[in-house]
C-alpha positions in Angstrom: 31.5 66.0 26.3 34.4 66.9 28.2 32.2 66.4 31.7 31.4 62.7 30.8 35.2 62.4 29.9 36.5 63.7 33.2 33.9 61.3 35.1 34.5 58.4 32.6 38.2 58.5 33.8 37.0 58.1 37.2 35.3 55.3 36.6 36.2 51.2 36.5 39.2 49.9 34.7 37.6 49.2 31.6 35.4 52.6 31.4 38.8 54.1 32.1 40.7 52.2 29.2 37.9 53.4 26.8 37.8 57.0 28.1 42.0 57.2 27.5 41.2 56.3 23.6 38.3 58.8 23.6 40.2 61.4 24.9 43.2 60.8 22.6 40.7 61.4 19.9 38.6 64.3 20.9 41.8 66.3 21.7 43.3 65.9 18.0 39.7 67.1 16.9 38.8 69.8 19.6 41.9 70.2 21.5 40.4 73.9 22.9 37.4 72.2 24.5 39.8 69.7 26.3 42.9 72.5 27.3 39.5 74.0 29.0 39.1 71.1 31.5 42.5 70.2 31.7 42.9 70.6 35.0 40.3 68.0 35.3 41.4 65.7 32.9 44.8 65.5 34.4 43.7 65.0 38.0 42.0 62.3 37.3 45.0 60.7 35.3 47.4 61.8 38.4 45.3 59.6 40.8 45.2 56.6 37.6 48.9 56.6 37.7 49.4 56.4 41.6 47.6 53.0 41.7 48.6 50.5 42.8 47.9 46.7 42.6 47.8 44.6 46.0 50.8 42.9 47.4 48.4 39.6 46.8 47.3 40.9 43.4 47.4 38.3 41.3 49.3 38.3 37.3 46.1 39.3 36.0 45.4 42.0 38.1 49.3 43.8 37.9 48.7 43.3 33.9 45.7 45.6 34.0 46.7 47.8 36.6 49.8 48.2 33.7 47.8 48.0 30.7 45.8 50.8 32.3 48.9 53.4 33.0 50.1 52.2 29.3 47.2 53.9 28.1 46.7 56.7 30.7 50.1 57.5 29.2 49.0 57.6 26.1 46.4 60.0 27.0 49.3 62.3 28.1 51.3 62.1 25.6 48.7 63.1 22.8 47.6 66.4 25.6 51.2 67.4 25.1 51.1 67.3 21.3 47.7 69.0 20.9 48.2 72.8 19.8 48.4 75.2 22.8 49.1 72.6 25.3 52.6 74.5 27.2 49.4 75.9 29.3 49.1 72.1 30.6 52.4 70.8 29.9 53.9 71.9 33.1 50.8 70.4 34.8 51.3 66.8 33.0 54.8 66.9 33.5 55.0 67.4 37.2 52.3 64.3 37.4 54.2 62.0 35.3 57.1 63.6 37.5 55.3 62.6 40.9 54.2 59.5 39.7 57.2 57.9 38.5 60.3 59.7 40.2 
């Protein structure tokens, strides 16, 4: 499960979306199985957050590209509340760190 998650949030926009809410759910049930691939998980969200829309993007597109940090975010947020997650919380933090400071 958590090797389709990792390549699921590698994929499209929407496949991405959908992983986020998966992942937010999986880790409240198995949160050992995802701490074991967090290194993956949280690369891929790292390279989510550093997108960026066109300078010719249009309104639609920068609401996406937002909607989709919203929930990559999320996704964060619940791998820092699962049980055992200082191992990656230094890891998350210094992405959400390089991403937005």
């Amino acid at each position: 499960m958590a090797t389709c998650q990792c390549l699921g949030l590698q994929d499209e926009h929407d496949i991405k979306m959908l992983s986020h809410l998966i992942l937010i759910k999986f880790a409240r049930k198995h949160a050992s199985t995802v701490l074991g691939r967090v290194e993956d998980i949280v690369e891929a969200m790292d390279k989510t957050l550093k997108v960026k829309p066109k300078s010719n993007a249009v309104k639609n597109e920068i609401e996406r590209n937002e909607d989709m940090i919203r929930s990559c975010l999320r996704a964060i947020k619940q791998l820092l509340e699962m049980p055992g997650a200082a191992a990656c919380g230094v890891r998350c933090s210094g992405v959400i760190r390089a991403s937005f400071f």
